[in-house]
C-alpha positions, 0 to 999 in steps of 0.5 A: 311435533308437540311444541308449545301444546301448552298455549295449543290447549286453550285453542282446542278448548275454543274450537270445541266450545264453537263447534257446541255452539254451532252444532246447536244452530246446526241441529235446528237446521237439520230438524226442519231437514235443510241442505247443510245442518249439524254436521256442516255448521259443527265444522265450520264453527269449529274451523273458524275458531281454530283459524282465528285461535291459530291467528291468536298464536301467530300474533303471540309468536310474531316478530317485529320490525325496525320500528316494533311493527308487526308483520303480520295480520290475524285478521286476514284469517277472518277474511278466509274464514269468509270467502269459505263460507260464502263458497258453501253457502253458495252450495246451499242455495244452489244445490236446494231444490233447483232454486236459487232462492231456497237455502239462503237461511241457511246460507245465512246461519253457516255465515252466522255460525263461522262469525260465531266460530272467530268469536269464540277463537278470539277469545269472546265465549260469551259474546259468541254464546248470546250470538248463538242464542239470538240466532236460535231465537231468529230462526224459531221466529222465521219458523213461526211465521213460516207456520203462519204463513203456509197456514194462511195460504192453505185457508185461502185455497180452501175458501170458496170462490 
C-alpha cells in the first residue's frame, strides 16, 4: 500500500509547496471577492504539482523498449493538467455575473497557478516561486489601474455637462 513512500515524500513535499504558492495567488483573488479564490487556486496548484510529481515517478520507474526507449510521456499529464483548467476556468467566467467577459483574470491565474503547480512538481521551486511573485505583481498592477480607471470615470460622471 505504502511501497516506495521514500521516493512519494519529495512529491508530497512539492504539491505542499504549490499549493502555498497558489494559495497566496489564491488569497489576492479572494480578497478583491472574485468567483474562484484561495480554495480553488490551492487545489489546483497542488493537483498540478502532484500530476507532474507523479509523472516524475512514472518516468523513474519506466520500462524501456528494444531500443532503450521509453514508452511513455510525462508530459501528457501537463497536457490533463490544462484541459482542467480550461474547464474551470471556463466556469468562472460563465458563472460570473451573467457575463461571459467578467472572470477571465481569474481564469488566467487558475491557468497561472496549474503552470506554477507543474513547475513546482517537476522539480523548478524556484522558477515557480518568481512566477508566483510576478503574477502577485501583475494583479496588484491590474488592481491599481482598475482604481485609476473607475476613479476617472466616477469624475466624468460628475462633471458638468
Amino acid at each position: 500500500m505504502f511501497d516506495g513512500w521514500e521516493a512519494q515524500a519529495p512529491v508530497v513535499a512539492r504539491i505542499a509547496f504549490a499549493m502555498l504558492l497558489g494559495g497566496v495567488v489564491g488569497l489576492e483573488r479572494e480578497m478583491k471577492d472574485r468567483p474562484a479564490g484561495f480554495r480553488t487556486h490551492t487545489l489546483v496548484a497542488g493537483a498540478a504539482a502532484m500530476l507532474t510529481g507523479m509523472g516524475d515517478m512514472m518516468l523513474a520507474q519506466a520500462h524501456h523498449d528494444a531500443h532503450g526507449r521509453v514508452q511513455i510521456d510525462p508530459f501528457r499529464l501537463v497536457e490533463a493538467v490544462i484541459a482542467g483548467v480550461a474547464f474551470i476556468g471556463a466556469g468562472t467566467m460563465i458563472a460570473h455575473r451573467g457575463r461571459v467577459v467578467a472572470g477571465i483574470t481569474t481564469a488566467a491565474s487558475l491557468l497561472m497557478v496549474a503552470v506554477i503547480g507543474v513547475a513546482v512538481g517537476f522539480g523548478h521551486g524556484w522558477l515557480a516561486l518568481m512566477a508566483t511573485l510576478l503574477t502577485l505583481a501583475v494583479l496588484s498592477v491590474l488592481a491599481w489601474m482598475e482604481r485609476r480607471v473607475s476613479r476617472g470615470s466616477s469624475n466624468d460622471e460628475d462633471a458638468p455637462r
